[in-house]
TIMAR-368856 format. One record per atom (N, C-alpha, C): atom name; x, y, z. Coordinates in Angstrom, 2 decimals, padded with zeros to 5 digits. Example, Ala and Ser with C-alpha at 12.3 -4.5 7.8 and 13.67 -1.06 7.14 Angstrom:
BEGIN
(pt N; (013.19; -005.69; 007.80))
(pt CA; (012.30; -004.50; 007.80))
(pt C; (013.20; -003.30; 007.80))
(pt N; (012.85; -002.25; 007.08))
(pt CA; (013.67; -001.06; 007.14))
(pt C; (012.90; 000.03; 007.87))
***
This chain:
BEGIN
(pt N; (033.01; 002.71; 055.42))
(pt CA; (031.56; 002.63; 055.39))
(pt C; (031.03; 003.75; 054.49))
(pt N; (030.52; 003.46; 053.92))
(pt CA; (029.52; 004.12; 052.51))
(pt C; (028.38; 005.51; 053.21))
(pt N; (027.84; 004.56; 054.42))
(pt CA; (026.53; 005.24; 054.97))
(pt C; (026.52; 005.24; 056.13))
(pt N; (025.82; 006.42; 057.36))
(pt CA; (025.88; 006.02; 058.48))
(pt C; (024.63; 005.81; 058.83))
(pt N; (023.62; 006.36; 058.07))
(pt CA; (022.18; 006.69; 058.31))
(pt C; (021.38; 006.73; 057.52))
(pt N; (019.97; 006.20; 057.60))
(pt CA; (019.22; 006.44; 056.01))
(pt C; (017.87; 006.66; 056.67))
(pt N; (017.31; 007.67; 055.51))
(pt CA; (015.80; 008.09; 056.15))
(pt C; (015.09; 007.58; 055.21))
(pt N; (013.85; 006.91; 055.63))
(pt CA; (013.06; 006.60; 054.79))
(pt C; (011.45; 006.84; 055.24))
(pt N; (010.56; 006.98; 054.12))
(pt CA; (009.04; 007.54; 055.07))
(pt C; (008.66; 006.07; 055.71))
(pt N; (008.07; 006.42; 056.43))
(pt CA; (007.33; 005.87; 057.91))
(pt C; (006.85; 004.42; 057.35))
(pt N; (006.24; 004.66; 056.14))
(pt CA; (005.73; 003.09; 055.39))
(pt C; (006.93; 002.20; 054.92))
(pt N; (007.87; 002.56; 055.15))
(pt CA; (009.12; 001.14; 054.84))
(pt C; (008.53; 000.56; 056.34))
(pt N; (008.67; 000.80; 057.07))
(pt CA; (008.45; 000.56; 058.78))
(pt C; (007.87; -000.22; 058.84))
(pt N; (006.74; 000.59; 059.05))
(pt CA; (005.13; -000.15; 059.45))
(pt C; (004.22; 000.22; 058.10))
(pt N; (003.69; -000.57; 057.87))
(pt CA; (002.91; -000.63; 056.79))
(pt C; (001.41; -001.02; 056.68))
(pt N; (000.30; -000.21; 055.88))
(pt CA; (-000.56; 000.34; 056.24))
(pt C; (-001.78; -000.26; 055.30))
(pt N; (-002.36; -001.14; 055.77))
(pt CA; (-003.86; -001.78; 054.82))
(pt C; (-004.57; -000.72; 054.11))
(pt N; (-004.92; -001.14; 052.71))
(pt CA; (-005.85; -000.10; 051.85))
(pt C; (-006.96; 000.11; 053.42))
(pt N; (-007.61; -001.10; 053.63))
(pt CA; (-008.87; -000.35; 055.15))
(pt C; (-007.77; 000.86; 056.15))
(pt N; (-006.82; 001.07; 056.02))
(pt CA; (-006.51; 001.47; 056.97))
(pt C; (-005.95; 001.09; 058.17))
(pt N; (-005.84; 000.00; 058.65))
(pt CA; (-005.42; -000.51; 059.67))
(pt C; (-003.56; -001.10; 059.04))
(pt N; (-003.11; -000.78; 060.49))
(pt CA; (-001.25; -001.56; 060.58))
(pt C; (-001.79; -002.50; 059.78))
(pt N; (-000.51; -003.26; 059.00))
(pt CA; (000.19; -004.06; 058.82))
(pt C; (001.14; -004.24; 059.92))
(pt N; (001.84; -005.76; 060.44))
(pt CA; (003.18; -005.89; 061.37))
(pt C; (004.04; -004.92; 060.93))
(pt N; (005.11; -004.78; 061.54))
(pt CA; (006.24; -003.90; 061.35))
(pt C; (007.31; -004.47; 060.09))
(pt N; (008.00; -003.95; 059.02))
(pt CA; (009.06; -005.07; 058.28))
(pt C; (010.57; -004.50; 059.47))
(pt N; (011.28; -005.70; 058.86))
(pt CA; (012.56; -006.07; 059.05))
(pt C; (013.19; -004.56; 059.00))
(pt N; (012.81; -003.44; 058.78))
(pt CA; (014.13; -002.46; 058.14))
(pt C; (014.70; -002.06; 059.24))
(pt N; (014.53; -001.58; 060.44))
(pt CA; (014.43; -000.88; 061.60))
(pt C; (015.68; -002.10; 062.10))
(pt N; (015.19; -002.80; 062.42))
(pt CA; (016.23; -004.35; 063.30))
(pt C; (017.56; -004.37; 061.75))
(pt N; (017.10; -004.66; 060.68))
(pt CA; (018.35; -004.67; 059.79))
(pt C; (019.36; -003.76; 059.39))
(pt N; (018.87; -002.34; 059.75))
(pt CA; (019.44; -001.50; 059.98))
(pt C; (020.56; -001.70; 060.87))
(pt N; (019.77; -001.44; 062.07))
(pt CA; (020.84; -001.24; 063.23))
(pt C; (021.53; -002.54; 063.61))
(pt N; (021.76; -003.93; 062.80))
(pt CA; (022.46; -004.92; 062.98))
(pt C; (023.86; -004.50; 062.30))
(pt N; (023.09; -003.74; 060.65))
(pt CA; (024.40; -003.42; 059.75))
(pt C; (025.12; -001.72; 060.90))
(pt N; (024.87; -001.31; 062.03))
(pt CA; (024.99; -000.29; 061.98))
(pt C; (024.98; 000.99; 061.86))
(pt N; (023.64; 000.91; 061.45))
(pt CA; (023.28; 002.55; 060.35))
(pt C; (021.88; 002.81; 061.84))
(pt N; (022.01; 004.06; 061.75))
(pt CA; (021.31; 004.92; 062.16))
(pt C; (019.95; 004.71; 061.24))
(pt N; (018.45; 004.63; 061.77))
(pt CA; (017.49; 004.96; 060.64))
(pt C; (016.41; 005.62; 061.26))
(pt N; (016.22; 007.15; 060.60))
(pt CA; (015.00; 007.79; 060.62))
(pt C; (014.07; 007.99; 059.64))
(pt N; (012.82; 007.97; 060.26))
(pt CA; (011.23; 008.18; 060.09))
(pt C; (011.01; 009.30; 059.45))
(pt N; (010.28; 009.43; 058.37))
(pt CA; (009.83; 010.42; 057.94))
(pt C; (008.02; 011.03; 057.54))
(pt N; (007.61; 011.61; 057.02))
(pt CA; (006.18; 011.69; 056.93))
(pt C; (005.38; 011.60; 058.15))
(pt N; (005.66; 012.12; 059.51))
(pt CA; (004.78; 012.36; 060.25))
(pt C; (003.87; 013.47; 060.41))
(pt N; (002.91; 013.92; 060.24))
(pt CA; (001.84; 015.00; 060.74))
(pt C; (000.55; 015.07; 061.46))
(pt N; (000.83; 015.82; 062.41))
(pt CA; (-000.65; 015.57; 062.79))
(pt C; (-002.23; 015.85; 062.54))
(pt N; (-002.02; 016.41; 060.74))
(pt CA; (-003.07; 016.86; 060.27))
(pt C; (-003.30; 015.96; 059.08))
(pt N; (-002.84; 014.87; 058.77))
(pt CA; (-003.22; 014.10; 057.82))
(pt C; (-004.08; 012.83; 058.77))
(pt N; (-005.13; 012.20; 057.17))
(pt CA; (-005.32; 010.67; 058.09))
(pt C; (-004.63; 009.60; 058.41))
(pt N; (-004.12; 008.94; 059.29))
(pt CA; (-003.21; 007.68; 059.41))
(pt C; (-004.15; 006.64; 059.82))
(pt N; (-003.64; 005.71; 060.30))
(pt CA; (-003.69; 004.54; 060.50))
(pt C; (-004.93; 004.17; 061.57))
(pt N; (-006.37; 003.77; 061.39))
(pt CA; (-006.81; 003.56; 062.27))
(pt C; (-006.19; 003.06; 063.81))
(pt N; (-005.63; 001.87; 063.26))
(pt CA; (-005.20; 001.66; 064.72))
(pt C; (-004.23; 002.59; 065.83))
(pt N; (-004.18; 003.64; 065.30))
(pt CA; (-003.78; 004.60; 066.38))
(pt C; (-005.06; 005.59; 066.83))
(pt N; (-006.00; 005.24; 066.61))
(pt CA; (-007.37; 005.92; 067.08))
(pt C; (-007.40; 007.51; 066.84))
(pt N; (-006.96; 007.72; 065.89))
(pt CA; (-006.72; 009.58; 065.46))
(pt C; (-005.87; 010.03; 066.49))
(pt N; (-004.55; 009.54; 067.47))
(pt CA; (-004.19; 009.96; 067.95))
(pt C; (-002.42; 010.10; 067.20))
(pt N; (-002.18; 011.37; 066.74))
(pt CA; (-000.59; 011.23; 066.77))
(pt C; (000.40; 010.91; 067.99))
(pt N; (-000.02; 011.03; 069.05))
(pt CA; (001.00; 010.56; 070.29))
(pt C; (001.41; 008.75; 070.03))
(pt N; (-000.12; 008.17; 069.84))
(pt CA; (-000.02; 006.80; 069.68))
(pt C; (000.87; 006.60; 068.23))
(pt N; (001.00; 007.14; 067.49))
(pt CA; (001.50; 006.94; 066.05))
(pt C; (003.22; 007.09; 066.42))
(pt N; (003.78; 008.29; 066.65))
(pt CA; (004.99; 008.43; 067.23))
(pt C; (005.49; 007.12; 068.48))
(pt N; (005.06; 007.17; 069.24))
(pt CA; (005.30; 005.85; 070.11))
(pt C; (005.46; 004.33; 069.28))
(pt N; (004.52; 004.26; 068.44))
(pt CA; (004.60; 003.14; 067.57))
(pt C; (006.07; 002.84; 066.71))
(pt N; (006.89; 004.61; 066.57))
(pt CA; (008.47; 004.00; 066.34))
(pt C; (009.18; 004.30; 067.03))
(pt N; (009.14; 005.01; 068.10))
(pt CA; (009.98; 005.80; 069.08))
(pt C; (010.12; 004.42; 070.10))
(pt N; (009.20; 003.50; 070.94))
(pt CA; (008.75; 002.77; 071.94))
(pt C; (008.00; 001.72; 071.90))
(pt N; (008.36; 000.42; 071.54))
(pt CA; (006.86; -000.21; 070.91))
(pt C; (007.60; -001.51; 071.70))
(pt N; (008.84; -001.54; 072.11))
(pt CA; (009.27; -002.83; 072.47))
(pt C; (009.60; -003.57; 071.81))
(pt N; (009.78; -003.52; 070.28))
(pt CA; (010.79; -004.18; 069.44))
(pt C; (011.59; -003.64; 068.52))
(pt N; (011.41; -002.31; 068.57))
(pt CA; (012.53; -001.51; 067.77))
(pt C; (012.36; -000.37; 067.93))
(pt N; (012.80; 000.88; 067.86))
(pt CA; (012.83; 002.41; 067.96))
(pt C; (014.01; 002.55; 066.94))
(pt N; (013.29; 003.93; 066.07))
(pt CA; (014.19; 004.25; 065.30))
(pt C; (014.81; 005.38; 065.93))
(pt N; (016.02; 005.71; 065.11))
(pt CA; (017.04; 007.03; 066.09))
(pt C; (016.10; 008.61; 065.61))
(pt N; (015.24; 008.89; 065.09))
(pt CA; (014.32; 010.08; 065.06))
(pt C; (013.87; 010.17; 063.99))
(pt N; (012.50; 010.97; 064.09))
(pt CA; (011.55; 010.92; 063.28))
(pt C; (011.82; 012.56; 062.39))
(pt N; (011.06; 012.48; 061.38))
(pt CA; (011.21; 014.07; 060.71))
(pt C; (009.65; 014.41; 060.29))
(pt N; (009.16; 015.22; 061.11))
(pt CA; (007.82; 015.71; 061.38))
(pt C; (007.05; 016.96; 060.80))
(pt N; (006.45; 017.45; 060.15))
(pt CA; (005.55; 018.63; 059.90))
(pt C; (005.28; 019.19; 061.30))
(pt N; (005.48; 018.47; 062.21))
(pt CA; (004.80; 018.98; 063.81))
(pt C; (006.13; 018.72; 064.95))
(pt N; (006.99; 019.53; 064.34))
(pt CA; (007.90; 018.97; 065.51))
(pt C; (008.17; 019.59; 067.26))
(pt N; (007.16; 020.22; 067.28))
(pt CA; (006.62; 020.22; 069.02))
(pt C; (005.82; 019.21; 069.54))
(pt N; (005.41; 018.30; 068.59))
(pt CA; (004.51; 017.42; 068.95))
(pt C; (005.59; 016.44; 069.04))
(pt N; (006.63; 015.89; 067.99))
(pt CA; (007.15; 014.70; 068.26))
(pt C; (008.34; 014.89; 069.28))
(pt N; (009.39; 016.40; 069.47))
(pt CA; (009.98; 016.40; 070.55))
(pt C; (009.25; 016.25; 071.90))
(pt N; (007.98; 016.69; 072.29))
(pt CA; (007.38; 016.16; 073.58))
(pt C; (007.40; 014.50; 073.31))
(pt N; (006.82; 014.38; 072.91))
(pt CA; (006.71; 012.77; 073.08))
(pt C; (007.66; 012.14; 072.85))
(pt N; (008.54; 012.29; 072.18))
(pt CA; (010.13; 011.24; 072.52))
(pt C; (010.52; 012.10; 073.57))
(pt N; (010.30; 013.02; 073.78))
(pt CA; (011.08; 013.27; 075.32))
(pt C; (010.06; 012.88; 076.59))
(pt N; (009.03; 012.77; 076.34))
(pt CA; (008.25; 011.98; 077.46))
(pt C; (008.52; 010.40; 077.22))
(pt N; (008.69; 009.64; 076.50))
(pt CA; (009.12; 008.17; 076.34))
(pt C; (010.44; 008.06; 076.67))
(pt N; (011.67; 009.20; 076.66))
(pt CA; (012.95; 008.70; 077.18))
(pt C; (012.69; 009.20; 078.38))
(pt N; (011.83; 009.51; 079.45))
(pt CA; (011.97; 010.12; 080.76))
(pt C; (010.56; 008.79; 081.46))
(pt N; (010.66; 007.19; 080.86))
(pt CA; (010.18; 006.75; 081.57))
(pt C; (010.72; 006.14; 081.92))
***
């Protein structure tokens, strides 16, 4: 095997309307982990603007790949990483 893992920013994922609002999720996350590979998230902060539909909340943004009920990626790489270790460690302790 070539690769075990690939990081890519957050918009291969979920993808984000010029208004601002999600787009559905793409295929990468599920095609990943069919071929085997590990895949983490990148470009999270909690001082930039994202995605309306997380209502200015970064907790809701992290959950959206950590817990969403159709895919979780294996970890995110954050500007804020006290913010995203609480919250994947509050989503694996439910």
């Amino acid at each position: 095997m070539f690769a075990s893992e690939i990081l890519v920013p957050k918009s291969y994922i979920l993808r984000v309307y010029n208004s601002h609002y999600l787009q559905s999720y793409t295929s990468l996350v599920l095609d990943a982990h069919k071929e085997g590979l590990e895949i983490f998230a990148l470009e999270f902060a909690n001082d930039v603007h994202f995605a309306y539909s997380y209502s200015y909340d970064p907790t809701t943004e992290y959950l959206s790949f950590v817990d969403n009920g159709v895919f979780s990626v294996d970890g995110v790489l954050s500007d804020f990483p006290v913010t995203a270790s609480a919250i994947i460690e509050a989503s694996c302790s439910l």
